[in-house]
C-alpha positions in Angstrom: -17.0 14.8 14.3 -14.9 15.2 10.9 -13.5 11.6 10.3 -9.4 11.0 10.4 -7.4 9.3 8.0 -4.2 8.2 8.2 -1.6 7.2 5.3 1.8 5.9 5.0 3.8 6.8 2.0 1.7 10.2 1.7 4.7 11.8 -0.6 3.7 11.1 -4.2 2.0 8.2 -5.9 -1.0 6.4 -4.0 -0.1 7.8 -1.1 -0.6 11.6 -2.7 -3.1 10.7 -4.0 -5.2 9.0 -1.8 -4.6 11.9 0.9 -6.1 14.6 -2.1 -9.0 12.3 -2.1 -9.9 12.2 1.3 -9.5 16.0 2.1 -11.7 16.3 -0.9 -14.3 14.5 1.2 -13.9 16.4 4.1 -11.4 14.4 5.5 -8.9 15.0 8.3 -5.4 13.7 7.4 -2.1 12.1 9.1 0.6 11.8 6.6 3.3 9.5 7.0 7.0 9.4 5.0 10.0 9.7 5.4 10.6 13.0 3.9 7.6 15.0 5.4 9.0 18.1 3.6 7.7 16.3 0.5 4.5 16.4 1.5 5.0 19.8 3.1 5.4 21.1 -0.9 2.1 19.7 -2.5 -0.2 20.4 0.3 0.2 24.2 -0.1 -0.8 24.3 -3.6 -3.7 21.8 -3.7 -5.1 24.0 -1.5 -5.1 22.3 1.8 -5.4 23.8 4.8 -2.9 23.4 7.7 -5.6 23.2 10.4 -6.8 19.8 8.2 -3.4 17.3 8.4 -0.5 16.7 10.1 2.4 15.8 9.1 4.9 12.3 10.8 8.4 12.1 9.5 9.5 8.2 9.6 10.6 5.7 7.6 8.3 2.5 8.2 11.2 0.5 8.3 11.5 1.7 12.0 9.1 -0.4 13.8 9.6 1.3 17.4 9.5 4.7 15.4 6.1 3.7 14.4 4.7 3.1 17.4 6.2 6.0 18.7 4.0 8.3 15.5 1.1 6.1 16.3 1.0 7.6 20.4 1.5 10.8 18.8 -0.8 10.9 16.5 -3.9 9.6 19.1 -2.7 12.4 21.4 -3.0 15.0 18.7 -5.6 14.2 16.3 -7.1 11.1 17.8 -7.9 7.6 16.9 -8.0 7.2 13.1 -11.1 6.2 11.3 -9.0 4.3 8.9 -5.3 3.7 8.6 -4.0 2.8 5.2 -1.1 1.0 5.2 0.3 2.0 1.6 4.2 2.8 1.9 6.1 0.0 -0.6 9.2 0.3 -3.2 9.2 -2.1 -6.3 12.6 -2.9 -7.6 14.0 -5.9 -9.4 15.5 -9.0 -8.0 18.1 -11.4 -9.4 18.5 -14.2 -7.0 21.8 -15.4 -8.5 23.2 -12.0 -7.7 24.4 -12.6 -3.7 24.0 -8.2 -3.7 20.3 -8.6 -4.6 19.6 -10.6 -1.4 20.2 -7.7 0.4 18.0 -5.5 -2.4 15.4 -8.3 -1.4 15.3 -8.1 2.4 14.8 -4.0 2.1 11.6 -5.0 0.0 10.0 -7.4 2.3 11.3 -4.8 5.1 9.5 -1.7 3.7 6.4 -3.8 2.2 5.5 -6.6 4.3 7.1 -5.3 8.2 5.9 -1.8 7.4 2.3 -2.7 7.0 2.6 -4.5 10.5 4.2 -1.8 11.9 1.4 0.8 10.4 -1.6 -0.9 11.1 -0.6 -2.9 14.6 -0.3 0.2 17.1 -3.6 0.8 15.9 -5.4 -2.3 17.0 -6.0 -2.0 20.4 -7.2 1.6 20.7 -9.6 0.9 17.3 -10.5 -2.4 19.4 -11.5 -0.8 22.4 -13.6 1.6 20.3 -15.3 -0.9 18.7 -14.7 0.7 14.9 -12.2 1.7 12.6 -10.7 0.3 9.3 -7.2 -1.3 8.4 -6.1 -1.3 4.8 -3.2 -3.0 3.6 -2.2 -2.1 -0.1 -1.2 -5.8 -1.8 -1.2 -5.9 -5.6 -1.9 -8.2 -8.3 1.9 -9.1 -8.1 1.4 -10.7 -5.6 -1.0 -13.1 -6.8 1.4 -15.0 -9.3 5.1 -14.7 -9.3 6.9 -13.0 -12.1 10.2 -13.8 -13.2 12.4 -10.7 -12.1 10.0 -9.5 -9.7 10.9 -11.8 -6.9 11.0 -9.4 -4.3 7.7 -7.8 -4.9 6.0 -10.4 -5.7 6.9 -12.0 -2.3 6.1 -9.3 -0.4 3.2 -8.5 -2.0 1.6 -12.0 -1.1 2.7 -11.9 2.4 0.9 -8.6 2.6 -2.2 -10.7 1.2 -1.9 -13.0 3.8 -1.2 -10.7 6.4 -4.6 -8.8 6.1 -5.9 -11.8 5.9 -4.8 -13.9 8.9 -5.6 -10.2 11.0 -9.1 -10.0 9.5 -9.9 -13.2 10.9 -8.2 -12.2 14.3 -10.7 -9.0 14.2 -13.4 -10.8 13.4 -16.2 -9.4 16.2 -14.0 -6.7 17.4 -15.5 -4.4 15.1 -12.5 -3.3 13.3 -12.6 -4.2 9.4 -9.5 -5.2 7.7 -9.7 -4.7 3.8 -7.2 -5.6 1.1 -7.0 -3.6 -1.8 -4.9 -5.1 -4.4 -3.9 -2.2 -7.6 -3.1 -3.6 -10.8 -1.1 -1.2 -12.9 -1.0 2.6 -11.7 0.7 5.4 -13.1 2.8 6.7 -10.2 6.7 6.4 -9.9 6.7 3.1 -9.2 5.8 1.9 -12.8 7.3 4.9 -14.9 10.5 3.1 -15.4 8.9 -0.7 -16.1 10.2 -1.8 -19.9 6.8 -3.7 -20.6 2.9 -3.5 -21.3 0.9 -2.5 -18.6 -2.3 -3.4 -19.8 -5.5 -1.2 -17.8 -2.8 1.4 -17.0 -5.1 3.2 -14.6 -4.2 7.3 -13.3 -3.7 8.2 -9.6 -6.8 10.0 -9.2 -8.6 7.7 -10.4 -7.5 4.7 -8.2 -7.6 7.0 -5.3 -11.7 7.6 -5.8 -12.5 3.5 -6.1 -10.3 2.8 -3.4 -12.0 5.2 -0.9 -15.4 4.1 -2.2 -14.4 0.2 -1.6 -12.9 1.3 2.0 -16.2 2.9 2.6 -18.4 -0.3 2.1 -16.1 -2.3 4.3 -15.2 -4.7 1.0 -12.7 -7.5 2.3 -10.9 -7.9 -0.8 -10.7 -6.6 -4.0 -8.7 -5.8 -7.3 -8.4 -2.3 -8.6 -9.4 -2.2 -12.0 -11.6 -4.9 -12.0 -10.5 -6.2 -14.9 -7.1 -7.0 -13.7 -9.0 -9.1 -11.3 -10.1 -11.2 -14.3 -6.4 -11.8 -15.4 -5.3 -12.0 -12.4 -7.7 -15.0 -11.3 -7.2 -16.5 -15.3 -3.2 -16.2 -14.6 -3.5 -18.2 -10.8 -5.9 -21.1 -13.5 -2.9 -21.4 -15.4 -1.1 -24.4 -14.9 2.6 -23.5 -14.6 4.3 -25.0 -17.5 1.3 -22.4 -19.7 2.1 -19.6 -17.3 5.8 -20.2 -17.6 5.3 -20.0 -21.7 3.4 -17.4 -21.4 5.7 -15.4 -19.3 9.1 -16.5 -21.0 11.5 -13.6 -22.3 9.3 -11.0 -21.2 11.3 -7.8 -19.8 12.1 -7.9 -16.3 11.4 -5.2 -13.7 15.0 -3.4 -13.4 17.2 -3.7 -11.0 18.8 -1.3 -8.2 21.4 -0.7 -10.6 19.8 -0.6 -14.0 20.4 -4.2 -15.1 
């Protein structure tokens, strides 16, 4: 029986991605975003068939919404193999702006709620099968906090925490729960970022590791590997270092450019 995959965030970056990697494989997909006429116009040309996906219009934001795609989709296409949990937006935070706070809660709204609303109407049916995988996309953000990045940073932790407080509640149920946590990629999300991205890795390229490390059932890891090795020399840091270290560097922009 061809495996299923499902993603959120499906219309460009990871999400793009990720989908043109599985269907490479053989794959069948369920593509979540907002805008699934997005998806609609990269699917065509890649080559993909319209008897291999289907296509869920919501915003993940919408928690009853997502349970709502999640019945559909079993009814349709069946219980997912694996359900990636990748829809997130990145944009900077000034906390003595009172607007931001608002700029803040839409972060930890789309990054940290919309995992739990992907991956959660999931559980029980992957439970009662007695397989299945749940990936929650984190990020080496979210393993130290830096200055401007507030938001992200936050919710990018709490999504560590998250899939790791549920893989402990799934422990002998035989669904796996694996974090994945991408350094720098080149999708929309860092295109407008004003500072050195050091192992700047492509699309593609994340998109075959990450399938490979889904496919071993890998807890935890840092994509590229060597980010993992600043990220864990960063967290050694003792914060008046890390501080210096991280002092006047250029902050992730704001909503409105500043």
């Amino acid at each position: 029986m061809t495996p299923l995959v499902l993603i959120t965030g499906a219309s460009s970056g990871l999400g793009q991605a990720l989908a043109l990697h599985y269907a490479r494989q053989g794959w069948q997909l369920a593509l979540v975003a907002r805008r699934g006429d997005v998806i609609e116009s990269w699917l065509g040309p890649c080559g993909i068939s319209a008897d291999r996906y289907q296509i869920y219009s919501i915003d993940v934001t919408d928690s009853q919404g997502m349970q709502h795609m999640a019945q559909d989709c079993m009814a349709r296409q069946g219980v997912p193999d694996v359900v990636i949990a990748n829809a997130g937006i990145s944009i900077g935070v000034d906390s003595s702006r009172p607007e931001d706070l608002d700029v803040m809660a839409r972060i930890l709204a789309t990054n940290v709620m919309g995992t739990a609303a992907t991956l959660g109407p999931f559980i029980p049916a992957m439970a009662a099968r007695g397989s299945g995988t749940l990936v929650g996309i984190g990020s080496v953000a979210g393993i130290r906090g830096l200055p401007g990045h507030g938001g992200y940073c936050a919710s990018k932790a709490a999504v560590i925490s998250y899939c790791e407080s549920l893989r402990g509640e799934l422990r002998n149920s035989g669904v796996k729960v694996v974090t994945l946590c991408p350094g720098y990629i080149a999708t929309p999300l860092t295109q407008n970022n004003g500072y050195k991205m050091p192992f700047l890795m492509q699309p593609e390229v994340f998109a075959e590791k990450a399938f490979n490390t889904i496919q071993t059932g890998c807890s935890y890891r840092v994509i590229p590997w060597q980010m993992g090795l600043v990220a864990k020399l960063l967290r050694l840091l003792p914060n008046a270092l890390f501080d210096k270290a991280f002092a006047g560097r250029p902050r992730k922009p704001r909503s409105d450019g500043g």
